[in-house]
C-alpha positions as CSV (number, residue, x, y, z in Angstrom):
1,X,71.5,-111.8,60.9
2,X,72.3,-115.5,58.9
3,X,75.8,-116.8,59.9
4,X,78.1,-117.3,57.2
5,X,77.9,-121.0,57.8
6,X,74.0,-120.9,57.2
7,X,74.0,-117.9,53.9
8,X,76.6,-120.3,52.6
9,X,74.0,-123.0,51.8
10,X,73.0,-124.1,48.4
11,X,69.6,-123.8,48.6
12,X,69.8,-120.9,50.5
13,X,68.7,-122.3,54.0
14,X,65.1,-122.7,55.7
15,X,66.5,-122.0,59.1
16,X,63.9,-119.3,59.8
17,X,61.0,-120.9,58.4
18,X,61.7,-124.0,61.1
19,X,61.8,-121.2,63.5
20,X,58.7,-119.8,62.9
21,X,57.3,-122.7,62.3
22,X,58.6,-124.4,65.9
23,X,57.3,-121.0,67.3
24,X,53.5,-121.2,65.8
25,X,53.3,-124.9,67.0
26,X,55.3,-124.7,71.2
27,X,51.6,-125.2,72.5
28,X,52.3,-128.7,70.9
29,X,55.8,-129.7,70.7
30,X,56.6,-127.8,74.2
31,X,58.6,-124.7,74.8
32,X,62.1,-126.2,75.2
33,X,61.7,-129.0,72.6
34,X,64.5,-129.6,70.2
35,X,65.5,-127.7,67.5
36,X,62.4,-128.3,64.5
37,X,63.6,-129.8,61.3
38,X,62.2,-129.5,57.9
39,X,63.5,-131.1,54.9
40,X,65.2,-129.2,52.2
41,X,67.9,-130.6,49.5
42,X,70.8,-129.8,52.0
43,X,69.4,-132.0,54.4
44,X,67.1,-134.9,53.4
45,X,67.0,-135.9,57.5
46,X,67.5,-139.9,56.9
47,X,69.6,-139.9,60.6
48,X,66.7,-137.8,62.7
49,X,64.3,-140.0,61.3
50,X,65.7,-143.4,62.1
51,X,66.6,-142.2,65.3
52,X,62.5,-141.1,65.8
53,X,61.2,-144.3,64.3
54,X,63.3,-146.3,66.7
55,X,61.3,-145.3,69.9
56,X,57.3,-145.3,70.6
57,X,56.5,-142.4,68.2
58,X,54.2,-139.9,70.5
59,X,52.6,-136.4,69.3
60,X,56.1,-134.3,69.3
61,X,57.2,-137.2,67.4
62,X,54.3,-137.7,64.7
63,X,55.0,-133.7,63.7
64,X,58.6,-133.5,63.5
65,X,58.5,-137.2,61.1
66,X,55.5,-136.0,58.9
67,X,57.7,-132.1,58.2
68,X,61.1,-134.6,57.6
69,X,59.7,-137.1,55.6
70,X,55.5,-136.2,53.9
71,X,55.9,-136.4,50.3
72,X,53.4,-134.1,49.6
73,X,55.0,-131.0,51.9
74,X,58.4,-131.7,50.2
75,X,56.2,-131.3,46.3
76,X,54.6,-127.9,47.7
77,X,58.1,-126.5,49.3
78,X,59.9,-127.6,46.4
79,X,57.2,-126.1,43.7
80,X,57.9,-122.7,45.8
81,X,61.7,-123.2,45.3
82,X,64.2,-119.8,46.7
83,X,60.9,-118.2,47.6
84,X,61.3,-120.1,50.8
85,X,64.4,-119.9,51.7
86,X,66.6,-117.2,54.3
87,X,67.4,-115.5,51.1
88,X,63.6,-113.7,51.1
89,X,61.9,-111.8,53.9
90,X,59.8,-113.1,56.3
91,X,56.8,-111.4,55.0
92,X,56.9,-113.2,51.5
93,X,54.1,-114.8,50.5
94,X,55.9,-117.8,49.2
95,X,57.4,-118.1,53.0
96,X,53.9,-117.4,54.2
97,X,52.5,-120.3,52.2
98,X,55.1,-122.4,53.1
99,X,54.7,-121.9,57.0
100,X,51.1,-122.4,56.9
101,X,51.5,-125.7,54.7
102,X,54.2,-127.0,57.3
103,X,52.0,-126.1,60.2
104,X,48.9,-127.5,58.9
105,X,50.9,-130.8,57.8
106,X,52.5,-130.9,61.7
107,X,48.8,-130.4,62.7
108,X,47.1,-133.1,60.7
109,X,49.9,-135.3,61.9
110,X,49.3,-135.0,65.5
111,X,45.7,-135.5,65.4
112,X,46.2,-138.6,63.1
113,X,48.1,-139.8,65.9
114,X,45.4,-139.3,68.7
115,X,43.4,-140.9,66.7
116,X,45.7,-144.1,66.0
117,X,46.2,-144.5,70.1
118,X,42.8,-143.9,70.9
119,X,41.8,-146.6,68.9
120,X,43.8,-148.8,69.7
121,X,43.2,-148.4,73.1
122,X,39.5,-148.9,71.9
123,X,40.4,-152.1,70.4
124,X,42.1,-153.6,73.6
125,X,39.5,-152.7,75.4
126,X,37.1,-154.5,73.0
127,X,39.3,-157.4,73.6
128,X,38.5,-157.3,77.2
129,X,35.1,-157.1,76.9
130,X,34.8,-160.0,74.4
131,X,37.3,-162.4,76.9
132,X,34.4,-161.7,79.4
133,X,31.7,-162.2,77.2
134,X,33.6,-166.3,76.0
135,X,33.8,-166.9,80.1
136,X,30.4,-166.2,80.8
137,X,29.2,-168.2,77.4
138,X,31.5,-171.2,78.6
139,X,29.9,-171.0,82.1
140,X,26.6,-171.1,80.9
141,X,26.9,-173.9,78.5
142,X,28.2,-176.2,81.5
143,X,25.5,-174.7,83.7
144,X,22.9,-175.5,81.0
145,X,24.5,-179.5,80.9
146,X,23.8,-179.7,84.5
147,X,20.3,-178.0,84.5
148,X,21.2,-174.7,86.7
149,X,19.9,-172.7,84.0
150,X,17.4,-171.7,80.9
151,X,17.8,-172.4,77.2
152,X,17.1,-168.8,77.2
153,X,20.0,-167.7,79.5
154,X,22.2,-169.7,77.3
155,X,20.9,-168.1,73.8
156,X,21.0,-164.6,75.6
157,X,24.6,-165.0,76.8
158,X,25.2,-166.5,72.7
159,X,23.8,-163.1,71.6
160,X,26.4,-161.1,74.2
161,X,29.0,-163.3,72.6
162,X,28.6,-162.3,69.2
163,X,27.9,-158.5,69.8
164,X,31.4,-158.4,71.3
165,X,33.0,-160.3,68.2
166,X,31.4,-157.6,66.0
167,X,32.4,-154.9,68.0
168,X,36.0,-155.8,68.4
169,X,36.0,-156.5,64.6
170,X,34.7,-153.1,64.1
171,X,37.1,-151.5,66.9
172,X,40.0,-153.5,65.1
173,X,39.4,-152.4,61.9
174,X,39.2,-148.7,63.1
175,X,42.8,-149.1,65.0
176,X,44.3,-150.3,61.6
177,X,42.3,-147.6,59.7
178,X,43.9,-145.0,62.0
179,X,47.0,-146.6,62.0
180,X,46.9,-146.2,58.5
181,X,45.9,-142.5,58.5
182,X,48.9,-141.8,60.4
183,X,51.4,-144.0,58.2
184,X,49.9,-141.1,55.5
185,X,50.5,-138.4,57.1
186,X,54.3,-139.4,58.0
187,X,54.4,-140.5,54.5
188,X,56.4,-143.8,56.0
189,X,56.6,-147.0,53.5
190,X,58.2,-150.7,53.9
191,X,60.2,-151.8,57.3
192,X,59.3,-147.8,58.5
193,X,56.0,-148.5,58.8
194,X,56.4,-151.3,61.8
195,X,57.2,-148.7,63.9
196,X,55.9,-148.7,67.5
197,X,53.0,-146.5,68.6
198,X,53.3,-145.0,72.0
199,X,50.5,-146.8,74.2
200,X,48.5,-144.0,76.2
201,X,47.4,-140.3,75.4
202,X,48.8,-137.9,77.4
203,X,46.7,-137.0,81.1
204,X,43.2,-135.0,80.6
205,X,45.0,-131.6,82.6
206,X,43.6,-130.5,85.6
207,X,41.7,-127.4,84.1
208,X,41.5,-126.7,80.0
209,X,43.9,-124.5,78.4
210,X,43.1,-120.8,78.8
211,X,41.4,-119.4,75.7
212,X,41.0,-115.7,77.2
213,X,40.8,-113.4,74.2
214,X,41.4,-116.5,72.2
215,X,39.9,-114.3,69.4
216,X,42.0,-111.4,69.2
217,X,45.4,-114.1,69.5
218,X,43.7,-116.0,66.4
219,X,43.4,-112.6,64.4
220,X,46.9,-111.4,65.1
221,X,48.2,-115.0,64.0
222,X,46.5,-114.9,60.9
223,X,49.2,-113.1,58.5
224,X,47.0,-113.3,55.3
225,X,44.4,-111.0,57.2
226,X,46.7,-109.1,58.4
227,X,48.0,-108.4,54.9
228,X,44.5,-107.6,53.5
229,X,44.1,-105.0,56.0
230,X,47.1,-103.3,55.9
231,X,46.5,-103.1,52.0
232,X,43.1,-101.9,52.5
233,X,44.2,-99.2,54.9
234,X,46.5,-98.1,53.0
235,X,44.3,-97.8,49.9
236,X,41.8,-95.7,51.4
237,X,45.1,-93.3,52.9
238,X,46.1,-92.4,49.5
239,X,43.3,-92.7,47.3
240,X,39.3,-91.1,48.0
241,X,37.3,-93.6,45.3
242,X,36.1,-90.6,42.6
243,X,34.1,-93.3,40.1
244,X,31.2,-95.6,40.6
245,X,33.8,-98.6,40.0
246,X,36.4,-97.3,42.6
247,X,33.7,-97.0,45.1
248,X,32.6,-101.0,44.3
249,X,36.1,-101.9,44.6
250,X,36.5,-100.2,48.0
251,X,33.2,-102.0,49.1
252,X,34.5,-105.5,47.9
253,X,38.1,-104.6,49.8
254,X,36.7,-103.8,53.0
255,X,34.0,-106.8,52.5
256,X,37.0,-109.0,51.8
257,X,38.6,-108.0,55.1
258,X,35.3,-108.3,56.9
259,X,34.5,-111.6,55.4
260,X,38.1,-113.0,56.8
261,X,37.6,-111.7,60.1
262,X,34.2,-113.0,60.6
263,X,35.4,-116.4,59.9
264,X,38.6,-116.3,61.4
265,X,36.3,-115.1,65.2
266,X,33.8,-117.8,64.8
267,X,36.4,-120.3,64.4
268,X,38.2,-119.6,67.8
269,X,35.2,-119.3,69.5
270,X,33.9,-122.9,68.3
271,X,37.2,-124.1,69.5
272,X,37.2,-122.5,72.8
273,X,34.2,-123.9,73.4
274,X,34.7,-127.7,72.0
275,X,38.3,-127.6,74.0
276,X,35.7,-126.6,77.3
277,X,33.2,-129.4,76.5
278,X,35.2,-131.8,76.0
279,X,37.6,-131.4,78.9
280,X,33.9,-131.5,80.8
281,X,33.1,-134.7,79.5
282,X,36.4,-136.3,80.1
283,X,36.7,-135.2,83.1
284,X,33.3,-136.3,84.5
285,X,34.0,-139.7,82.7
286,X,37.2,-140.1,84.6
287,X,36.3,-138.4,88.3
288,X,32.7,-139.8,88.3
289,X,31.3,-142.1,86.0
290,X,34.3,-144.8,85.7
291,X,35.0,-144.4,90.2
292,X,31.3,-145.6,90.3
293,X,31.4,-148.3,87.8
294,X,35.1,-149.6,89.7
295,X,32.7,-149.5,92.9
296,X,29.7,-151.3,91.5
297,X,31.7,-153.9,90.1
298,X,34.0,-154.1,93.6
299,X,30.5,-154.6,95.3
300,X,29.0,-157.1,93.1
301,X,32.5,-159.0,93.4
302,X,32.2,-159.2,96.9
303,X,28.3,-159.8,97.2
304,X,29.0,-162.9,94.5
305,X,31.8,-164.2,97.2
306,X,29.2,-163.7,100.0
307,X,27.1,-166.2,97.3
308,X,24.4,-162.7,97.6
309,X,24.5,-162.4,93.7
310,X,25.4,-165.0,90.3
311,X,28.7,-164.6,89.0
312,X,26.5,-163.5,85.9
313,X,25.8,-160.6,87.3
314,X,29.2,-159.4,88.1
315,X,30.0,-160.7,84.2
316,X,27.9,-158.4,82.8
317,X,28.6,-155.7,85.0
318,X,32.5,-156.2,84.2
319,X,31.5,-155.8,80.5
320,X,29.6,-152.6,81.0
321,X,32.4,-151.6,83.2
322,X,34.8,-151.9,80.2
323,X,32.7,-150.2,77.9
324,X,32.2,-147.0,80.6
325,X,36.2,-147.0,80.3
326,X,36.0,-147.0,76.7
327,X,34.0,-144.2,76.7
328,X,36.6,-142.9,78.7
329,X,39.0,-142.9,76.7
330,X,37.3,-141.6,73.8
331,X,36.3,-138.6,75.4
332,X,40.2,-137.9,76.4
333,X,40.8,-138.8,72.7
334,X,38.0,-136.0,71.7
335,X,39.8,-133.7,74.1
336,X,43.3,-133.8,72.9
337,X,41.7,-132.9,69.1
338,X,40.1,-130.2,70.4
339,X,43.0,-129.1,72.3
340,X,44.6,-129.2,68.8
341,X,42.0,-127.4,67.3
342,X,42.8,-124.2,69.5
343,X,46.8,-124.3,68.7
344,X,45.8,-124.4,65.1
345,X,43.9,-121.3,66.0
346,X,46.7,-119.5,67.5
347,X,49.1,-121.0,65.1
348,X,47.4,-118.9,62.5
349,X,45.1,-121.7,60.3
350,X,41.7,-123.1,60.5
351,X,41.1,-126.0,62.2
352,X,40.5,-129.3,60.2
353,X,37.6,-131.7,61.2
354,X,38.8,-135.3,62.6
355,X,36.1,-136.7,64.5
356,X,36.4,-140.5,63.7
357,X,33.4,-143.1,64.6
358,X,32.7,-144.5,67.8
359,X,33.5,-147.5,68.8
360,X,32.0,-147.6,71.8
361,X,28.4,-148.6,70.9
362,X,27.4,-151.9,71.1
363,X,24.6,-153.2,70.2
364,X,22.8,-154.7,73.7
365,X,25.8,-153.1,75.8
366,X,23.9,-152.7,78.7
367,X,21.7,-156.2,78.3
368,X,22.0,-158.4,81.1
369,X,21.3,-162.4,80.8
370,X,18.4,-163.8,82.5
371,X,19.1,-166.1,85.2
């Protein structure tokens, strides 16, 4: 039941819609976040998102400015009007469009800003493999003055040189791309768009999220389906088709229904098994392939002090060691989309594809100089 503070409002409230939307998307925003906030013309949320913009914006963050403050939300909610509002039943279809708009909006938003950190991660860690790549072209030039070493060392470690500059160009570009995408999605403009991005992605867990009957969760979520069925059920309770039509038309119902299902099943099980894969590949990334890369390089550091190995050795190996953690962090970046993917599932929407480039190939990557 509304309070009478709440019926009271103008445009008759959208306090249960926020619910239901805040319910569809807890896998996201966490089960004891703050009350979520949409905008309506009783509350235009100017204060929540000042107060949002002024701290590193992470996921939670990224959803509750894009439902406050996306343009293009506010044009669908407001072509839907008092169909929205507390005034109708839950079951409305204007409320149901309106919850699945929201959610997918919230959804696109937190991707967009996995995306926007994982790039920029991508970009500093470009950085640091292009600071390696100047030292070890400045040490050769002075090496090639005093005759230590080839022409050919020197045009090979050139060539390193200028496959980092175009891969940081490339990884830059991407991290403002992204940064972009996001500044969309919030639907931010002028001074809101300096805001600061929160650094890191959140820690690849220490097992995926459970999708156990991952299917049946997505088929119950999915309130349009649900709808069809009921309707078709209760069609072939009251009527027995008589004509050649009727009997098309029960056909094309139950086809409908089937159709909806099919697609709605093979959706959760590609996102089960994306959010699996990719929680394998981050994983091995970070317990196995980035350890051994820390180890090489720890070795060749102290075989270079023992004067066992050339310092251009452990140069290159510190730029494929970079790269490996690139990698890295890509594949946590492909996790947390997936991870999306599944609460989209369960939230009652298909998932939407958001696999950007990869920044992490570089041409010659794993070229060492000649010595």
């Amino acid at each position: 039941m509304l309070s009478p503070a709440h019926a009271a409002q103008p445009d008759g409230g959208v306090q249960s819609l926020q619910v239901e939307v805040q319910t569809r998307l807890s896998g996201l925003l966490g089960p004891s976040a703050a009350p979520l906030r949409i905008a309506s013309p009783s509350y235009a949320g100017d204060y929540e998102l000042t107060k949002l913009l002024q701290a590193p914006v992470d996921g939670p963050a990224a959803m509750r400015i894009a439902l406050l403050h996306n343009p293009e939300l506010q044009m669908a909610l407001g072509a839907e009007g008092s169909n929205i509002t507390d005034m109708q039943s839950t079951g409305f279809p204007a409320r149901l469009r309106a919850r699945d708009e929201a959610t997918r909006l919230a959804l696109r938003a937190y991707k967009a800003w996995v995306n926007a950190v994982a790039a920029e991660r991508g970009a500093q860690l470009l950085r640091e493999a292009k600071t390696t790549a100047e030292t070890a072209d400045e040490l050769t030039r002075r090496m090639v003055r005093a005759g230590n070493v080839s022409r050919l060392t020197q045009a090979q470690s050139q060539a390193t040189l200028s496959e980092a500059a175009v891969a940081l160009a490339r990884g830059e570009q991407a991290a403002f791309a992204a940064r972009e995408q996001l500044i969309r999605v919030l639907g931010l403009w002028g001074a809101q768009t300096q805001f600061t991005l929160a650094t890191v992605l959140p820690a690849l867990p220490a097992s995926p999220t459970d999708t156990t009957d991952l299917e049946a969760r997505a088929l119950a979520a999915r309130s349009g389906l649900q709808a069809e069925r009921l309707s078709w059920q209760r069609k072939q309770a009251s009527t027995v088709p008589s004509s050649i039509d009727e009997r098309w038309d029960a056909l094309g119902d139950a086809a409908k229904v089937r159709a909806q299902a099919v697609q709605v099943r093979s959706e959760a099980r590609e996102a089960a098994f994306n959010l699996r894969t990719q929680w394998d590949i981050a994983h091995h990334l970070q317990t196995e392939v980035v350890p051994l890369r820390q180890f090489i390089h720890d070795e060749l550091t102290l075989r270079y002090n023992g004067m066992l190995t050339s310092v251009f050795e452990v140069m290159a190996d510190s730029r494929t060691r970079t790269l490996s953690g690139l990698a890295a962090a890509e594949a946590l970046r492909d996790y947390w989309l997936a991870f999306a993917d599944v609460q989209a599932v369960l939230a009652g929407v298909s998932p939407e594809g958001s696999a950007p480039a990869r920044t992490g190939a570089v041409a010659g990557a794993d070229a060492k100089p000649a010595h």
